[in-house]
C-alpha positions as CSV (number, residue, x, y, z in Angstrom):
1,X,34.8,-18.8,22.4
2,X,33.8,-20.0,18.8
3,X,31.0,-19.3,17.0
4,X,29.8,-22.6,16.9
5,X,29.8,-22.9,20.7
6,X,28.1,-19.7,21.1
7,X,25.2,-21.1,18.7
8,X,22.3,-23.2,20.7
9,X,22.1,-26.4,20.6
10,X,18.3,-26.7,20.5
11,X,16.5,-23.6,18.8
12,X,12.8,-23.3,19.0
13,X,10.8,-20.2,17.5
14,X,7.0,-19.8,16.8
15,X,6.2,-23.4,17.3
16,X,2.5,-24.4,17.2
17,X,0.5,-27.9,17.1
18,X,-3.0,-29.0,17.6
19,X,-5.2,-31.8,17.9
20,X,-8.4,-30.8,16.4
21,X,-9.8,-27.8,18.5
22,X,-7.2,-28.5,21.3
23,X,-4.1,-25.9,20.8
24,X,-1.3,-28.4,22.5
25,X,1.4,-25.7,21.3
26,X,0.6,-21.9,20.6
27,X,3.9,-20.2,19.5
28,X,6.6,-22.0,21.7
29,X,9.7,-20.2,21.3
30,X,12.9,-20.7,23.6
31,X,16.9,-22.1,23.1
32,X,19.0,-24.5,24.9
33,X,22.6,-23.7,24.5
34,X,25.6,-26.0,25.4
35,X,26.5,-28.1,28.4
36,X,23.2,-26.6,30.2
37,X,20.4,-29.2,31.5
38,X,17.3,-27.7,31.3
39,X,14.1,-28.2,33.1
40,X,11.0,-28.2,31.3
41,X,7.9,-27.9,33.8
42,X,3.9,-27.6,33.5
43,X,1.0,-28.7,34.4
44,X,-0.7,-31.7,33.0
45,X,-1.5,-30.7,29.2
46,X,0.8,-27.9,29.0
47,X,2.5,-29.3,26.0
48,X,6.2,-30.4,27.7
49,X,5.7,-34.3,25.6
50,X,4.0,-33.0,22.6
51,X,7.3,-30.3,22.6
52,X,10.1,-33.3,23.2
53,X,8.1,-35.7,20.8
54,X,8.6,-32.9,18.2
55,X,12.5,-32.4,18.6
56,X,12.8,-35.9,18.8
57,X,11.1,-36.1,15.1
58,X,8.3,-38.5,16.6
59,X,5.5,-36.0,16.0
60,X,4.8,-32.8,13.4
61,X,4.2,-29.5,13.7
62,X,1.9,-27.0,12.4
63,X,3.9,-24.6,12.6
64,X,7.2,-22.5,13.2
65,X,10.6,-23.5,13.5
66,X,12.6,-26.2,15.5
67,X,16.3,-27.2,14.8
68,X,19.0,-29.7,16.8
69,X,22.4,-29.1,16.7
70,X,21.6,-26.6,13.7
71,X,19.3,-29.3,11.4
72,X,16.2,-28.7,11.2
73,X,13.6,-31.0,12.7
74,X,11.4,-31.3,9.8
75,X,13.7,-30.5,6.6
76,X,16.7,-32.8,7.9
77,X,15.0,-35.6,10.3
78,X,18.0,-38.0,9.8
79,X,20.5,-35.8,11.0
80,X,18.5,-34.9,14.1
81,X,18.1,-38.6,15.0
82,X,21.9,-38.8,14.9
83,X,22.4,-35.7,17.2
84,X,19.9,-36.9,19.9
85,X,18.9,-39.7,22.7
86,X,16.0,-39.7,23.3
87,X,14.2,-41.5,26.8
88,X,10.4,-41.4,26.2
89,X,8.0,-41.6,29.3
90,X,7.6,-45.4,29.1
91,X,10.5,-46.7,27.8
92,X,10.1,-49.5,24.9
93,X,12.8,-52.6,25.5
94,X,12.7,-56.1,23.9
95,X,12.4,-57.6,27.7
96,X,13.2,-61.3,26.2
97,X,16.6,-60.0,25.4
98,X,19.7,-59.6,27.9
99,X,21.2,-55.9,28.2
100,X,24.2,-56.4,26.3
101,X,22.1,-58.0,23.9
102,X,19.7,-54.9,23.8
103,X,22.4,-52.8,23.5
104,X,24.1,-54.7,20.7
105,X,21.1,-54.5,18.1
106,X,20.4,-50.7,19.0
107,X,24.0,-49.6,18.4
108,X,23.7,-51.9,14.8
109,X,20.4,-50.0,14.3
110,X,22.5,-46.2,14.9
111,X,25.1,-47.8,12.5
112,X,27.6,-48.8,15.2
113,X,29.8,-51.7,13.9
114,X,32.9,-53.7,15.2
115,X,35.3,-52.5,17.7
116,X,33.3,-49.4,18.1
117,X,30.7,-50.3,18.8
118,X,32.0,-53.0,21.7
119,X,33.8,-50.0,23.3
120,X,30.5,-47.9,23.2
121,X,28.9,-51.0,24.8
122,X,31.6,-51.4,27.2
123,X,31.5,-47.6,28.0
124,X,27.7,-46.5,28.7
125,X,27.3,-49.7,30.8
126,X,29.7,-48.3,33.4
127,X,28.4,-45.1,32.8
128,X,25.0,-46.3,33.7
129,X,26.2,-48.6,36.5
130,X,25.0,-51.7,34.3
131,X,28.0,-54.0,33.9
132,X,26.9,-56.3,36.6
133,X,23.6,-56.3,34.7
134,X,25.1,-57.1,31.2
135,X,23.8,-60.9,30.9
136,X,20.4,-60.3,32.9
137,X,17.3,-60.4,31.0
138,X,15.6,-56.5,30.7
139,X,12.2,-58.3,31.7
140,X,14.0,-59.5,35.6
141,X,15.3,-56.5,35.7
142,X,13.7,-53.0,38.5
143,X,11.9,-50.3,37.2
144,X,15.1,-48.3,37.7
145,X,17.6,-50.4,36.1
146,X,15.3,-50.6,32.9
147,X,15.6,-46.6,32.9
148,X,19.1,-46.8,32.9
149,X,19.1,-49.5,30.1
150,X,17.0,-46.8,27.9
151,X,19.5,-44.2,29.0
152,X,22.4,-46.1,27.9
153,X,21.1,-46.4,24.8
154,X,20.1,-43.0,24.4
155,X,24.2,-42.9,25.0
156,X,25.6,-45.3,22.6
157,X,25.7,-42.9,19.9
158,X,27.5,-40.2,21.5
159,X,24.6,-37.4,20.9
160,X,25.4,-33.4,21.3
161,X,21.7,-33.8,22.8
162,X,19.7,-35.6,25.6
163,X,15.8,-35.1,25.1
164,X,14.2,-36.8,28.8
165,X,10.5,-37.3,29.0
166,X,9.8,-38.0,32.9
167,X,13.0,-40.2,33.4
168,X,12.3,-40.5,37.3
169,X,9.0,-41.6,36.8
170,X,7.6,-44.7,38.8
171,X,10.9,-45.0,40.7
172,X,11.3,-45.4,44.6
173,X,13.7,-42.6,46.4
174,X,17.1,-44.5,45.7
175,X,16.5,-44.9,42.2
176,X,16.0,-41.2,41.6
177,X,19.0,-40.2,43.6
178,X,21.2,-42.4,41.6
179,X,19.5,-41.6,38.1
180,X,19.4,-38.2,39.1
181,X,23.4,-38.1,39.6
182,X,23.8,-39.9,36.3
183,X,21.8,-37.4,34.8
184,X,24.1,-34.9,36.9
185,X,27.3,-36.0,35.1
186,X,26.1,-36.0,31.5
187,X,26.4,-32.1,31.5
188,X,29.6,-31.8,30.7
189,X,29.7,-33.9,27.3
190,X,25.6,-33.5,26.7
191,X,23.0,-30.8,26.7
192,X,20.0,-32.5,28.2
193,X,16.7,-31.2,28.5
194,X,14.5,-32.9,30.8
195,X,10.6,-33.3,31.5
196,X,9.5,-34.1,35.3
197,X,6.8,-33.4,37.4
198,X,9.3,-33.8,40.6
199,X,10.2,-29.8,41.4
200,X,13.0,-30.8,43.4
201,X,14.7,-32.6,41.1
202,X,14.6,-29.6,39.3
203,X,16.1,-27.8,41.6
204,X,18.9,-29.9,42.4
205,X,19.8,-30.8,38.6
206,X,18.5,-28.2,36.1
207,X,20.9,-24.9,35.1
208,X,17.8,-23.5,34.1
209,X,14.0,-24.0,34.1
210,X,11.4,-23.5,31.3
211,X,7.8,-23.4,32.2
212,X,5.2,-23.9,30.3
213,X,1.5,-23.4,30.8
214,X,-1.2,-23.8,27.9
215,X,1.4,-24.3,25.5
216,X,3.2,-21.2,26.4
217,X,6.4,-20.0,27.9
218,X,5.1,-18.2,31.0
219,X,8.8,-18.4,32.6
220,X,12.4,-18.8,31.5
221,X,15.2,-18.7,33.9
222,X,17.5,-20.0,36.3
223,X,15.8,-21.6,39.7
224,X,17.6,-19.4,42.0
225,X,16.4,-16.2,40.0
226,X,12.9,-18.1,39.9
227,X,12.6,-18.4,43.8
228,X,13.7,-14.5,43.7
229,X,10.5,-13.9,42.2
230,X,8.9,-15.3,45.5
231,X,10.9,-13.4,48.1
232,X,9.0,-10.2,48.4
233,X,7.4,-11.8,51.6
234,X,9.0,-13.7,54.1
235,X,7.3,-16.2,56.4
236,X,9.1,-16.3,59.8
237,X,8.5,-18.9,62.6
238,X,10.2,-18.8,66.2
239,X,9.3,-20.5,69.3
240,X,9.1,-18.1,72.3
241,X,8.7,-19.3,76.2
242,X,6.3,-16.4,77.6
243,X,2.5,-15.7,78.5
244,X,0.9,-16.4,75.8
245,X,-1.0,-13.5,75.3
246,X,1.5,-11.1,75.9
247,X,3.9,-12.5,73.0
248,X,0.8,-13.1,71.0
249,X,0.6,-9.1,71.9
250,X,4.0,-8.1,71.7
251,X,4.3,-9.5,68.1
252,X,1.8,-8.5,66.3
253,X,2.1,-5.1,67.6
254,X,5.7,-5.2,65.7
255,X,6.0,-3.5,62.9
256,X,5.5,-5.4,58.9
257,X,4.1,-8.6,61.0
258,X,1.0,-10.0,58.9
259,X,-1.2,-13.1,59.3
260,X,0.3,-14.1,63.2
261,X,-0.4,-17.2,63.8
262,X,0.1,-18.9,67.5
263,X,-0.2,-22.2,69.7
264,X,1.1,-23.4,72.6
265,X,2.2,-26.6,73.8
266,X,4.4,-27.2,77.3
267,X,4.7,-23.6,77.9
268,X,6.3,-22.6,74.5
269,X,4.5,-20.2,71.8
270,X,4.8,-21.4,68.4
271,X,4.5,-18.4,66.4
272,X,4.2,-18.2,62.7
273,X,4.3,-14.6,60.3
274,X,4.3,-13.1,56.8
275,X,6.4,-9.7,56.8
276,X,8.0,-7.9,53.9
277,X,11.5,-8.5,53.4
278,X,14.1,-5.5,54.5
279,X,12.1,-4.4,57.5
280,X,14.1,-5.8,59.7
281,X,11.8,-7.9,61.9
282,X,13.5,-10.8,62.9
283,X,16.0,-8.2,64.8
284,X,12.9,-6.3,66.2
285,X,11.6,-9.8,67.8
286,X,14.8,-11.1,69.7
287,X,14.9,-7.5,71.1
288,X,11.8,-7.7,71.9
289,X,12.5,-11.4,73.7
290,X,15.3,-9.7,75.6
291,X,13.6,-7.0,76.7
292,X,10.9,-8.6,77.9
293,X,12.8,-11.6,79.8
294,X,11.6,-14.2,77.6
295,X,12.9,-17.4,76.3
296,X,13.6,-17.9,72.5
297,X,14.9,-21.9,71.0
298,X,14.1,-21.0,67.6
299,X,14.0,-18.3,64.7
300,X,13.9,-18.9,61.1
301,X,13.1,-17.7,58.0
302,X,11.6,-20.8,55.8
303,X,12.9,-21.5,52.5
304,X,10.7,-20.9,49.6
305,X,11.0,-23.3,47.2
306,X,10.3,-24.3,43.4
307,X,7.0,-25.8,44.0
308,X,5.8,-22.4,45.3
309,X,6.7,-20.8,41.8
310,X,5.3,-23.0,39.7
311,X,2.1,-22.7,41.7
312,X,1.8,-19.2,41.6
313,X,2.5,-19.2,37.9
314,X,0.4,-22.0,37.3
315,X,-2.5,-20.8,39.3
316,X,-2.4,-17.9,39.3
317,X,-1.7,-16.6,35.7
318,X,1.3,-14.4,37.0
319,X,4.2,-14.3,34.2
320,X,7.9,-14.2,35.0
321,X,9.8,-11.9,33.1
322,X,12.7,-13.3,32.1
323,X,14.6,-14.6,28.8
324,X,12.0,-16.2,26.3
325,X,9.0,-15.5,29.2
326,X,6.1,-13.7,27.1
327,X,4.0,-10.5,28.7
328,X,0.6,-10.6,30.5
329,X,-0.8,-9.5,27.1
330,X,0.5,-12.5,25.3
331,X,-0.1,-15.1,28.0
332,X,-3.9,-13.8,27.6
333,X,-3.5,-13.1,23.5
């Protein structure tokens, strides 16, 4: 691989900003190398906007280091511009003009000119499933086809680097499917790193996951490894036909069962349990069904899933290791 692909895209170290008293940033450090599409989670006031607002050259720092596509954010503003899109929270668009129009003056404005910049037109309005939408006027036009607008013309210029700042926001279930497959494709020719409060998106989308609490790192990996932090208990439910009392018995008299919970409705037991992974227990209760000459419709093991993490890191000050993830001594420092 070359050197330059090897290099991140976006490099952040030591980065600090406040307002006043109010520490919105305290030491942010973390990458983004290329073709991933990172997630950048937190709780309200955590600093994900006042981070993107600083890559995108729309707000200072106090402090530290932050560089696009190697330039650096403060020293070489201009060349970042030209490396990124970026899709604010609330999009501004002139809603008295027509897409194409739109489109037209903001690829003037990145220095677009004649046939290239028709073809760039032409090209991010199929990308963003807008070509029907060409001649309509922005101001007629969904909530969800006015993000893709923005994101087309976070497009036009053909940017290493996609900086998203709660794209999904406001839009009904369709919209985010289909803007969340757009975002999807973009990997490939653009690293993105995206802002949302919607886990699952997350989830389904992100290579990795950066979260952020009190202007901090407090995690830094990929969501699978993420729910691995959340796997040292299981929670099992099954449904079990049977006396009540004597499964209600049986079970919690089973080895590693924890917080049993039971009710009973037409003559089935719906049973709910914590037990430590590896013991073995879901085994131990359908032998215990078959030896007993019970009936059994269901048993599961429900999926934990990113929501649960962020919680837990969130709420309860527990820190991830993982790349770029800070100690419990730093988290507190």
């Amino acid at each position: 691989m070359d050197k330059a692909d090897e290099s991140p895209v976006i490099s952040v170290k030591n980065l600090t900003r406040r307002f006043g008293r109010v520490t919105a940033l305290d030491g942010l450090t973390f990458e983004v190398r290329r073709g991933e599409i990172v997630g950048l989670l937190g709780p309200n006031g955590a600093g994900k906007s006042t981070t993107l607002r600083i890559l995108s050259c729309y707000l200072a720092a106090n402090g530290g280091e932050a560089q696009v596509g190697g330039a650096d954010v403060f020293e070489a503003s201009m060349d970042v511009r030209r490396r990124i899109g970026y899709l604010p929270e609330n999009v501004p668009l002139y809603t008295d003009m027509r897409v194409h129009e739109y489109l037209q003056f903001r690829g003037a404005l990145k220095g677009l000119r004649g046939k290239r910049l028709r073809s760039r037109i032409e090209n991010v309005l199929q990308q963003c499933d807008l070509t029907a939408e060409s001649r309509a006027l922005i101001g007629r036009l969904s909530k969800g086809f006015r993000q893709r607008v923005g994101l087309a013309d976070c497009l036009l210029h053909e940017p290493d680097c996609l900086i998203l700042d709660e794209p999904t926001i406001g839009l009904d279930p369709n919209q985010i499917r289909h803007l969340r497959e757009l975002i999807r494709s973009l990997a490939p020719q653009h690293t993105v790193l995206i802002s949302t409060h919607i886990l699952s998106e997350v989830e389904m989308i992100c290579s990795r996951v950066l979260i952020l609490d009190r202007g901090r790192i407090i995690a830094s990996d990929t969501p699978e490894a993420l729910l691995g932090l959340m796997q040292g208990d299981e929670r099992i439910t099954a449904e079990i036909q049977g006396p009540a009392d004597e499964v209600a018995k049986g079970v919690s008299e089973m080895p590693g069962v924890r917080n049993l919970t039971i009710t009973t409705d037409g003559g089935w037991n719906r049973l709910g349990f914590r037990s430590s992974r590896g013991i073995g227990v879901r085994e131990q209760l359908f032998d215990l069904v078959a030896d007993r000459g019970w009936r059994l419709r269901e048993l599961g093991v429900e999926r934990r899933h990113l929501e649960d993490v962020f919680a837990a890191l969130t709420e309860r000050d527990v820190v991830a290791s993982g790349p770029g993830a800070p100690t419990m001594e730093d988290h507190h420092a």
